[in-house]
TORTOR-394256 format. One record per residue: residue in one letter; x, y, z of N, C-alpha, C in turn. Coordinates in pm, whole numbers, plus 50000, padded with zeros to 5 digits. Each point is the difference from the previous one (the first is absolute). Example, Ala and Ser with C-alpha at 12.3 -4.5 7.8 and 13.67 -1.06 7.14 Angstrom:
! TORTOR-394256
a513194943150780499115011950000500905012050000/s499655010549928500825011950006499235010950073/
This chain:
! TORTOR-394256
x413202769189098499945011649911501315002049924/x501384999050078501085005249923500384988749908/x499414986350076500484988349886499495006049834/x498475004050029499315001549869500635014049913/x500135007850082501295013449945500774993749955/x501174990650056500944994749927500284992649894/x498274994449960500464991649902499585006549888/x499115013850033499775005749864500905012449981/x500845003550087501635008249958500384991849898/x500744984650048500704994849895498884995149879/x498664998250032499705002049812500275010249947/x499675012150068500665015249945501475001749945/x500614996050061501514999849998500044991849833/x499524986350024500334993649846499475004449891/x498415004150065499415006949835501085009349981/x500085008350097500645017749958501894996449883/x500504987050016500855000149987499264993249861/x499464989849993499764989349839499235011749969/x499595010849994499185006449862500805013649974/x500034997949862501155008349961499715018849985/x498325006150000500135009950057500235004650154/x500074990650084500235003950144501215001150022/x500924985849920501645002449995500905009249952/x499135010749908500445013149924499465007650111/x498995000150005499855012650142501175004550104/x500264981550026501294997650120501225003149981/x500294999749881501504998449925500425014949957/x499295003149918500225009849912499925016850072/x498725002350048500305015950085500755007050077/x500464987350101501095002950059501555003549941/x500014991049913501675003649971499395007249868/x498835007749930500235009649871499975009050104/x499615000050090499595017250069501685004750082/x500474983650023501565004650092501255001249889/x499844996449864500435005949883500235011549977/x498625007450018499575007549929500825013450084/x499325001650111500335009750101501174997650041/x500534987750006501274997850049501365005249891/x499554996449928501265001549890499605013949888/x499004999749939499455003749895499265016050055/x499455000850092499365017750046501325002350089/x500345011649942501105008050043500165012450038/x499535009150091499795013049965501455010850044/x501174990350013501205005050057500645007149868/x500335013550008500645007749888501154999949987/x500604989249937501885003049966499955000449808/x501175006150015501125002049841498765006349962/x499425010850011498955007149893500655002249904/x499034999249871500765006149908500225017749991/x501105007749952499935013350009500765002349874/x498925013749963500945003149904500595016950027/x501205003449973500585009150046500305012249911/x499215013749987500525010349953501065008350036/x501164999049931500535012650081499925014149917/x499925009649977500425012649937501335001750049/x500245002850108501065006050071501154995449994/x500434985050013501014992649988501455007450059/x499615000350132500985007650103500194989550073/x501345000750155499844989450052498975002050108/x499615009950007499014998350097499084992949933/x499544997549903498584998049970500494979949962/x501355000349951500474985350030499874996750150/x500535007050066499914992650164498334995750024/x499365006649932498455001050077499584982649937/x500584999049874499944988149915500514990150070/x501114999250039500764988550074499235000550147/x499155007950046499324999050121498934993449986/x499064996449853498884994250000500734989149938/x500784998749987500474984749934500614993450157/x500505002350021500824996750131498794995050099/x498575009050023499154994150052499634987050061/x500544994549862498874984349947498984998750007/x499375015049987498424996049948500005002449865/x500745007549927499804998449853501614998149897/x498874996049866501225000849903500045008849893/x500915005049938499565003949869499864995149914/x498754999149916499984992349913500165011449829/x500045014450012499465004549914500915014450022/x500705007049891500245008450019499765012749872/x498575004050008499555003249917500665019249938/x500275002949900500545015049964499175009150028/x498345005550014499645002650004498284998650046/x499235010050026498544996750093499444989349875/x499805005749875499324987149942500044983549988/x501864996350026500254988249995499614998250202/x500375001850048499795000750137498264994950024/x499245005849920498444995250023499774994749937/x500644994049877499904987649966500484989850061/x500954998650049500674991850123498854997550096/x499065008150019499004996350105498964994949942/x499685004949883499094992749954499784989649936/x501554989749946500034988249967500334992750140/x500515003950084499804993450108501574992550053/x500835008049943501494999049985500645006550111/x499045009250101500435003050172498805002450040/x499784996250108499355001950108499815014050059/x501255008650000500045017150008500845004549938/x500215011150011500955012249922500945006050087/x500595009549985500445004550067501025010749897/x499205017250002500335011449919500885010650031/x501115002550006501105007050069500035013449936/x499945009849986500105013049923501235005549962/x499915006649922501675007850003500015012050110/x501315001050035500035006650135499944993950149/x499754988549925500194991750180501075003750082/x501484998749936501294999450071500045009450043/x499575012449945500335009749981499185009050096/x499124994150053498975002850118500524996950092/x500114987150020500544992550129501445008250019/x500875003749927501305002850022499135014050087/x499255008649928500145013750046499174999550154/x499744987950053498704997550117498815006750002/x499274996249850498825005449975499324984449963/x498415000350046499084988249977499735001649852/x500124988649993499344992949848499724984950013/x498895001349905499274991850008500174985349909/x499644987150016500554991549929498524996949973/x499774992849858498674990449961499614991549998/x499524992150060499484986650023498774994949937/x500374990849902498374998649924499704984450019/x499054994850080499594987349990498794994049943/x500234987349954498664993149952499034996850094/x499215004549977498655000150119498834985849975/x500304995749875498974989749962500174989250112/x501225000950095499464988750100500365011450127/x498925003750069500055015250108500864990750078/x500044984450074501125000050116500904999949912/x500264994249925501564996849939500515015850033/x498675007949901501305018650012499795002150116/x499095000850068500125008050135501514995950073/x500344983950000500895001250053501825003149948/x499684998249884501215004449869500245011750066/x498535016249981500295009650043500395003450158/x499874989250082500715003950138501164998949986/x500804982649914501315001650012500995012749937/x499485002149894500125013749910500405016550124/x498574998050099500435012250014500805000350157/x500464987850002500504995650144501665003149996/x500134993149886501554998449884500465015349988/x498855005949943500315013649959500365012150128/x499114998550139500045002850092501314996450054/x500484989150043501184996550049500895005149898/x500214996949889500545006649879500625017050082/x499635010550022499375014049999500614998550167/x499484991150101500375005650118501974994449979/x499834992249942501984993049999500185013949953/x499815009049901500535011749945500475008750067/x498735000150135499675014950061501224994450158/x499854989449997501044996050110501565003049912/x500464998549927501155001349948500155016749990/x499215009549973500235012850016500115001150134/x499064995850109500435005250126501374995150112/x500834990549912501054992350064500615015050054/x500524997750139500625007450044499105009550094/x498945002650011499545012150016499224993050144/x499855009450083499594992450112498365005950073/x499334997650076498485006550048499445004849892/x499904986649875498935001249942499094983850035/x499175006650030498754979550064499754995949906/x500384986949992499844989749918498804989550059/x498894998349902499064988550056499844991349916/x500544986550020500044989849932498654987150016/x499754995649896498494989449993500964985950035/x499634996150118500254982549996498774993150009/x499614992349896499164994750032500334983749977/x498204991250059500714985850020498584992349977/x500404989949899498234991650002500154989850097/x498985001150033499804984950108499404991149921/x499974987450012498934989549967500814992049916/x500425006449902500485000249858500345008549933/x501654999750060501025008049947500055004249902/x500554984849899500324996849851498765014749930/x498534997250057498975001249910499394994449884/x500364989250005499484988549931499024997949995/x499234998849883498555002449909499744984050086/x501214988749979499844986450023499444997650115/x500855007350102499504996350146498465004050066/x499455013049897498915002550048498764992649905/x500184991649908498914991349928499814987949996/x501224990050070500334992549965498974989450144/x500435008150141498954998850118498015003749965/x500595008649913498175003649940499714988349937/x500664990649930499764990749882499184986150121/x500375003550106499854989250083498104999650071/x499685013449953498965000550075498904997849838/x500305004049899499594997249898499854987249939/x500894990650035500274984749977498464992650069/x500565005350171498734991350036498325002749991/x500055012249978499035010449946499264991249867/x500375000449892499704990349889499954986750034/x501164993949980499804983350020499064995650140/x499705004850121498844997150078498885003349961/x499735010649936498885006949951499384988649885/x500824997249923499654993449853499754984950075/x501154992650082499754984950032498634999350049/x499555007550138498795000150079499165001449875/x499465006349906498785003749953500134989849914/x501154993449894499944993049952499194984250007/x500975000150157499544987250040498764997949987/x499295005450083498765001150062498464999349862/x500815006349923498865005549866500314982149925/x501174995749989500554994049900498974989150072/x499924993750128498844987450044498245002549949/x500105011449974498564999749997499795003449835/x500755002549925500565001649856499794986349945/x500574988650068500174985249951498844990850085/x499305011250054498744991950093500504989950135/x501185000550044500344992050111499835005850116/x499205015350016499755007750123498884988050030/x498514997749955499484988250055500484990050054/x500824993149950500934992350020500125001350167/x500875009249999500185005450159499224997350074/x499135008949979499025004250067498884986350067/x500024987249946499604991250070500474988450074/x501175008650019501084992750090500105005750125/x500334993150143499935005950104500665013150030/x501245005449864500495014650028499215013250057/x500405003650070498765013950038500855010349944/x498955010649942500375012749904501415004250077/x500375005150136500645004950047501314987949971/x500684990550041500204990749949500835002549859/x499075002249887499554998649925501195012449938/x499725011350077500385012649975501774998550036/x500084993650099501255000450082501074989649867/x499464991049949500684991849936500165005049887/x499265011649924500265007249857500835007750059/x500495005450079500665014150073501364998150012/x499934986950124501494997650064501224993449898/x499534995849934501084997249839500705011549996/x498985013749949500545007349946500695009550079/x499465005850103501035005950120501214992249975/x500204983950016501564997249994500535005649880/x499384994949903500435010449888500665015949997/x499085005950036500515011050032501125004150114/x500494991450116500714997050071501534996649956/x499874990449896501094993349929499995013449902/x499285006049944500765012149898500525015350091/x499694995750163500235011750014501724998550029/x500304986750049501044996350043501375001649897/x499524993349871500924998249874499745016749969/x499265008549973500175012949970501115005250091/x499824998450152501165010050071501264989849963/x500404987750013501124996749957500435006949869/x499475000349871500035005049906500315019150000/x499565003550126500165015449970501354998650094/x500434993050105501284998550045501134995449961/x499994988649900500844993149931500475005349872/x498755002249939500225001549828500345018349993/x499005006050086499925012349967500405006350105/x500734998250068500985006350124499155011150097/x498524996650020499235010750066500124996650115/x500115013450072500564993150174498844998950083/x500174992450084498674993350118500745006250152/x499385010250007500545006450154498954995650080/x498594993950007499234996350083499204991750085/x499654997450064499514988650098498864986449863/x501184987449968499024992749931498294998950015/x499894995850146499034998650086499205008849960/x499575013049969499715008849965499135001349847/x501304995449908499464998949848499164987850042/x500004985950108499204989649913498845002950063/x499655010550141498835001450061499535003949883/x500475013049993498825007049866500254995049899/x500394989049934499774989949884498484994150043/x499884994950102498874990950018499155011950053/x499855009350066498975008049955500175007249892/x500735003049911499255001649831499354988649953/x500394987650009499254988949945498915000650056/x499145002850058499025003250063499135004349919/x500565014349909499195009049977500474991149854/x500634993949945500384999749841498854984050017/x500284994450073499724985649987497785005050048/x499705008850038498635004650065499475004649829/x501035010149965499575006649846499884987749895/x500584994249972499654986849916499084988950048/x499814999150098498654993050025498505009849954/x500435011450049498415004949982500185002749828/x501205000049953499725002449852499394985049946/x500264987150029499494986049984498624996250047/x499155015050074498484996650033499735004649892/x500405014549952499295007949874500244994849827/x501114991750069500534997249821498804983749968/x499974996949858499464985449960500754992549944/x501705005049898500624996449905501195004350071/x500704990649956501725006050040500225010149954/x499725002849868500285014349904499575009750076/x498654998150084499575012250057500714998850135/x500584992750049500975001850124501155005149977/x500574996849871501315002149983499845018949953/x498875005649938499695013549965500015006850139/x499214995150080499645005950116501405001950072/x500944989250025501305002950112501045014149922/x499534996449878501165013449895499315011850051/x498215001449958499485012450049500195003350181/x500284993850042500565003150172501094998750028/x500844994549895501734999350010500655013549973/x499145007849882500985011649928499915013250116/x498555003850026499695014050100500394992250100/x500744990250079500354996750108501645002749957/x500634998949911501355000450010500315009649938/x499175010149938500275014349964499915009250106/x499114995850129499585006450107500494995550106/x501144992249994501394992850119501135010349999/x500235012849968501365001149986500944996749930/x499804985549906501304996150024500715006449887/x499555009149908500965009749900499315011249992/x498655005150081500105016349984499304999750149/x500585016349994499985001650164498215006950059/x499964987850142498215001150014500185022050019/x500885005150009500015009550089500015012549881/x500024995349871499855003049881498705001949913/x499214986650050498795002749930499195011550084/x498165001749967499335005749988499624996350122/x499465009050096499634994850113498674991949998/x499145000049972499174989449961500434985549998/x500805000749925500734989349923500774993850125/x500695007450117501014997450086498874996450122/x498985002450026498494995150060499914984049954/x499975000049875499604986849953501144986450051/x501125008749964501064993750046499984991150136/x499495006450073499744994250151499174989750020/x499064991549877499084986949984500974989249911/x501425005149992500714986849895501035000950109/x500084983250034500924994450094501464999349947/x500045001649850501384998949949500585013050036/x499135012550024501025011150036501135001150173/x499264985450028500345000650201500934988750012/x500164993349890500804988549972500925005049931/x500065012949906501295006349963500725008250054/x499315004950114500585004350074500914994050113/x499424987949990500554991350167501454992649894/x499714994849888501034994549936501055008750024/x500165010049918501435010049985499905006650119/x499464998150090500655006250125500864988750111/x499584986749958501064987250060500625003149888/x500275000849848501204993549920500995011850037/x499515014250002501205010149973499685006350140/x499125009550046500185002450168500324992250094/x499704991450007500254986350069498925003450151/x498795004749967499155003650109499644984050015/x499385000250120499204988750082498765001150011/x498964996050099498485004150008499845010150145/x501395001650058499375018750019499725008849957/x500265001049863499675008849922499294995349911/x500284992049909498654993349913498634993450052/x500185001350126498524994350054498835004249935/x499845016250039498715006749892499494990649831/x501134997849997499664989249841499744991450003/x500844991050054499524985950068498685001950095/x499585005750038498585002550020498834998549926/x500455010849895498855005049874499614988449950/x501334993449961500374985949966498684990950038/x500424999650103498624989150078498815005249970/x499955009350079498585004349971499155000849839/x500984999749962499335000149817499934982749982/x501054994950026500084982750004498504993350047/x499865005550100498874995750106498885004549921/x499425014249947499395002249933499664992249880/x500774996849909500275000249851499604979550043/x500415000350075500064978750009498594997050083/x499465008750059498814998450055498884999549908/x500095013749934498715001549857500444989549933/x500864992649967500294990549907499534984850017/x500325001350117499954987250092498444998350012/x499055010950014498455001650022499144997849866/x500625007449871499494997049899500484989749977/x501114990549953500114986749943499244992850124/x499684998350143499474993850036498204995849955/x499675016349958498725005049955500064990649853/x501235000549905499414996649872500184984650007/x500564993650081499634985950019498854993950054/x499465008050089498944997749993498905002449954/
């Protein structure tokens, strides 16, 4: 039996490499998608642009200036005379926020009366401002308590409660470190998805499924030798992806290897199960290659890996629980940045299987069904 597996891996192996849409499949997704996310999606906020009103032009209302510059979250790019040039500044797109000082600032703060400062941000991208407006009112906050500490120098049994806080996982907060491990479950997600259905459609496309079929191979056989190619496949991209997120893109690996390659080979399970049963329903490569996109996109919009499952619609977070990429994004970034093991990721690595087992069984039953 394994002799006859083996010799139709390596026909697999040579077709998949001599025909030049299988060699774009192989080549190309992996490194546009570790491009892309790696270098190119960024959602880390430095040097905003700002543009700065003052009325007041006191030094208080300079210190408050040298406090958002000093930051390093922003720059000025714009220092407009008045509200009209100021919203034009926002609306050619020449800062990112504002920032409107009144007259009477100094003159408040000197007498220890509140006043208020203005903060105007561009909302056309809600994370970009949402988080502009935290650094804004964080700056401004610390800004205000340095003040209120400098009036009370000297003075004693008044309580002071100070915020320390501390990220775990990922300090930095690097957009990089949290997409770059996602890119890994997306890689094999596509290129297994597309090789399996490809293959499989592409023999019976050129009429050589007969072929087969009156040769001593048995369907199962049959099945194992379109499959096990591509698992290595997916094996070898899972490998060059984590070198690539360790080497190139400095994402740290706190977790048990052993771990990422179990649940590598049970996701291949469920990726390498989904492209077979898409190769019973398809007749044309075109319609294989339509079909892995229509189960590629609601599978990797519904993974986590850039909006949060805990965000959508509960319905939606129901559905979530039938796509194996959401239990595989979870197990990834919890070896790259928690550095958990399978005492705690077990529950996933579970689901894992059990969907694997599922998903490769119906698959395994119908292509046995449509061969015969």
């Amino acid at each position: 039996m394994w002799g006859r597996v083996g010799v139709l891996v390596r026909k697999e192996f040579r077709q998949a490499l001599r025909e030049p849409r299988m060699r774009a499949v192989l080549i190309f997704p992996p490194i546009i998608q570790l491009i892309v996310f790696g270098f190119a999606v960024n959602l880390d906020v430095d040097n905003c642009a700002l543009a700065w009103l003052d009325k007041d032009n006191t030094p208080e209302s300079r210190s408050l200036r040298d406090a958002f510059v000093g930051s390093g979250y922003f720059r000025i790019t714009a220092a407009p005379a008045g509200e009209r040039e100021l919203a034009r500044a926002l609306d050619a797109g020449q800062a990112q926020a504002a920032v409107s000082i009144l007259p009477g600032f100094g003159a408040s703060v000197a007498r220890r009366r509140s006043e208020a400062v203005q903060v105007l941000v561009d909302g056309s991208n809600s994370n970009t401002a949402s988080i502009i407006a935290g650094y804004a009112t964080r700056i401004v906050q610390s800004h205000s308590n340095e003040l209120l500490k400098r009036r009370l120098e000297g003075k004693t049994g008044i309580p002071n409660v100070r915020v320390e806080s501390r990220v775990w996982f990922n300090p930095e907060l690097r957009s990089r470190a949290y997409f770059v491990p996602g890119v890994l479950v997306n890689i094999i997600l596509l290129v297994t998805l597309l090789l399996t259905a490809l293959a499989i459609v592409r023999e019976r496309e050129i009429g050589t499924m007969e072929q087969l079929m009156v040769t001593p191979i048995r369907p199962m056989e049959l099945m194992l030798g379109k499959t096990l190619p591509f698992a290595c496949v997916g094996l070898v991209n899972m490998v060059t992806t984590t070198l690539a997120a360790l080497l190139v893109f400095r994402v740290p690996f706190a977790g048990p290897p052993w771990v990422l390659l179990a649940s590598t080979l049970l996701y291949l399970m469920t990726t390498l199960g989904a492209g077979l049963f898409l190769s019973t329903v398809s007749h044309t490569q075109q319609q294989a290659m339509l079909g892995a996109f229509f189960f590629f996109q609601p599978a990797f919009m519904l993974s986590g890996f850039a909006f949060p499952i805990r965000n959508m619609p509960e319905p939606v977070q129901w559905l979530t629980y039938l796509n194996p990429a959401r239990y595989f994004m979870e197990i990834v970034r919890g070896v790259f940045l928690k550095g958990v093991g399978a005492e705690t990721l077990w529950p996933q690595m579970l689901a894992l299987l059990t969907l694997g087992v599922c998903i490769l069984s119906l698959s395994a039953f119908r292509f046995h069904k449509r061969l015969d």
